[in-house]
VEXDREN-2710 file (C-alpha; in Angstrom, 1 decimal):
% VEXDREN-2710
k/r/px/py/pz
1/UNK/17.1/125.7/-5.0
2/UNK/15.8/122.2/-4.5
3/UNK/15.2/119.9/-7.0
4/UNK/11.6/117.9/-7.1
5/UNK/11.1/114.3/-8.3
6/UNK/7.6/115.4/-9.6
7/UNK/8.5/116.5/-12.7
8/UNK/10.7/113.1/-13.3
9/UNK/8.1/110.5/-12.0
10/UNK/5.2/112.0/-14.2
11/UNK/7.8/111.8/-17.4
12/UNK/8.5/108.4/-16.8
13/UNK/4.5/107.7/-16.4
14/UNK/4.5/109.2/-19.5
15/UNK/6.7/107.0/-20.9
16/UNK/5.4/103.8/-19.8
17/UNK/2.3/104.7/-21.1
18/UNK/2.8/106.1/-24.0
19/UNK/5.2/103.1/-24.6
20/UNK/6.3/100.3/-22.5
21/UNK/2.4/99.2/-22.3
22/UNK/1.3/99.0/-26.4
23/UNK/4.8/97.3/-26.6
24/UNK/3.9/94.7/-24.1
25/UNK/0.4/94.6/-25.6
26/UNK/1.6/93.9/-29.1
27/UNK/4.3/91.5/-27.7
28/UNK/1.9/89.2/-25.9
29/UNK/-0.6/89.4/-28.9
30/UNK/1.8/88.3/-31.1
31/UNK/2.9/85.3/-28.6
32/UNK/-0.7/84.2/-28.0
33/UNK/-1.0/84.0/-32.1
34/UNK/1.9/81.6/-32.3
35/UNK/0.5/79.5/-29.2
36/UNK/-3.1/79.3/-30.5
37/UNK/-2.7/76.9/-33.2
38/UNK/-1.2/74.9/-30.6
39/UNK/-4.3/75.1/-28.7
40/UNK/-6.3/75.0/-31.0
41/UNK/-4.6/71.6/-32.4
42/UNK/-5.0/70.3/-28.6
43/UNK/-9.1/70.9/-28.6
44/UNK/-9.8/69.3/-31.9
45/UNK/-8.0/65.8/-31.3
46/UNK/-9.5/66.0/-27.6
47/UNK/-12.7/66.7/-29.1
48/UNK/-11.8/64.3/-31.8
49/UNK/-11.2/61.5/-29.1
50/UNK/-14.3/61.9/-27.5
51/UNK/-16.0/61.3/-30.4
52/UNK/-14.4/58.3/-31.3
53/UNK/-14.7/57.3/-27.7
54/UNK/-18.6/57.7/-28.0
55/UNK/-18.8/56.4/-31.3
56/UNK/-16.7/53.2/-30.5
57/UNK/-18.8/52.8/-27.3
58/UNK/-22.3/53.1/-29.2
59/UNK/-21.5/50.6/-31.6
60/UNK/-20.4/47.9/-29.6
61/UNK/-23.6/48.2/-27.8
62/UNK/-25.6/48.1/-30.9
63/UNK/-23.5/45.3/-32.7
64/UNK/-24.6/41.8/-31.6
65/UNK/-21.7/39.3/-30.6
66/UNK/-19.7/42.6/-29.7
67/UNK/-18.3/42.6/-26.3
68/UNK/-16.7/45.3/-24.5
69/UNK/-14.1/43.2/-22.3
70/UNK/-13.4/40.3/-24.6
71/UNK/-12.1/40.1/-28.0
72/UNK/-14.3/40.4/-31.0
73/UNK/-13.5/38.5/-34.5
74/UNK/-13.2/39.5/-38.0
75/UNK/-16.7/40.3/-38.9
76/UNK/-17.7/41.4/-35.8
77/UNK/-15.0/43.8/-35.5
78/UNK/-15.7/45.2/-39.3
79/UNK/-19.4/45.7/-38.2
80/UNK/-18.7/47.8/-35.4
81/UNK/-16.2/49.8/-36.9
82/UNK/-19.3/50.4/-39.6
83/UNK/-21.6/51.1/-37.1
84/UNK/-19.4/53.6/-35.4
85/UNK/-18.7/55.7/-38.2
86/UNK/-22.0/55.6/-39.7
87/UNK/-23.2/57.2/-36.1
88/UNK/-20.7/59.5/-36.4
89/UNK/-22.2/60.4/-39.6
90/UNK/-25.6/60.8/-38.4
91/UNK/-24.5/62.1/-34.7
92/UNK/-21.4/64.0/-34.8
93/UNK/-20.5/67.2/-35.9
94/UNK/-19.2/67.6/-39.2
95/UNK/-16.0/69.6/-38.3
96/UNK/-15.0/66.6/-35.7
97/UNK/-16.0/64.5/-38.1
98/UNK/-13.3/66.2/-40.8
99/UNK/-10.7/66.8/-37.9
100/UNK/-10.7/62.7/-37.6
101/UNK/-9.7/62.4/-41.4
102/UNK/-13.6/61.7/-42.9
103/UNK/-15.1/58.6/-42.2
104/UNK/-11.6/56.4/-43.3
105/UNK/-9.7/58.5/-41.1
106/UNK/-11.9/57.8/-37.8
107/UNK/-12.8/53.9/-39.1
108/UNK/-9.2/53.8/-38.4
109/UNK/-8.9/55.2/-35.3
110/UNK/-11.9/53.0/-33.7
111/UNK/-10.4/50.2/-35.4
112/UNK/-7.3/50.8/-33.6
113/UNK/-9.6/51.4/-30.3
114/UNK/-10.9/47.4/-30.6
115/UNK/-10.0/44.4/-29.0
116/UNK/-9.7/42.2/-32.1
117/UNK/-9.0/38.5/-32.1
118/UNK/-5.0/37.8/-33.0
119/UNK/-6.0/37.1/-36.5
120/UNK/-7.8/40.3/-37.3
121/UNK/-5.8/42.8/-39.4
122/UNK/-6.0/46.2/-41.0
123/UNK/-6.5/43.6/-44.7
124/UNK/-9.3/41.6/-43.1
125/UNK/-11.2/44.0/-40.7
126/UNK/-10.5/47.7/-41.6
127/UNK/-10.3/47.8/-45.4
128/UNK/-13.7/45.7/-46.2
129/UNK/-15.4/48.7/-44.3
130/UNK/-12.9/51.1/-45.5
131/UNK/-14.2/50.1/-49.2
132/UNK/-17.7/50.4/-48.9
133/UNK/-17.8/54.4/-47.5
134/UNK/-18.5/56.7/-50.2
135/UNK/-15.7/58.5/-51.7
136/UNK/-16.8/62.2/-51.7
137/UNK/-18.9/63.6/-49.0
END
């Protein structure tokens, strides 16, 4: 009487099927949920710095007295940190818009993008803009 390995390979095909394989499924399922917020986070402030990228470069172009390589004073600065947000307004999707913390939230981040004169702060240059957005949008 010989013994066949038949029998024993198509019980453990069974088992791997029936299974090993929704156990894997469910396993990498649940590890792509924990990873996609990560990913998710990773596409909104890439998409986020794009637009402040585009936003920042539009309104130094638009701004007169603003300069790309040199520094820009006080007033200067504040109008192109206006100018940049209210084309984001007009321009830019509202969910990148919301990702860069509303129109204060992405004044700041272009004003952080700008080559400012030494005497240009966040008091003098960022808050006079800052003030005149509208509170609720």
């Amino acid at each position: 009487m010989t013994l066949s390995a038949a029998p024993w390979i198509a019980l453990l095909q069974e088992i791997v099927i029936t299974a090993v394989i929704p156990a894997a499924a469910a396993y990498a399922i649940q590890a792509i949920r924990k990873v996609y917020p990560w990913a998710a986070l990773f596409l909104t402030q890439s998409r986020v710095e794009q637009m402040a990228n585009a936003v920042t470069e539009y309104a130094i172009n638009a701004v007169p007295g603003a300069v790309k390589e040199g520094k820009l004073s006080i007033n200067v600065g504040s109008a192109v940190i206006a100018k940049a947000v209210q084309r984001a307004v007009d321009a830019a999707p509202a969910k990148a818009l919301e990702a860069a913390g509303g129109e204060a939230g992405l004044a700041e981040i272009v004003f952080r993008k700008l080559n400012l004169e030494d005497d240009a702060n966040e008091h003098n240059t960022l808050a006079p803009v800052v003030a005149q957005l509208p509170r609720t949008r």
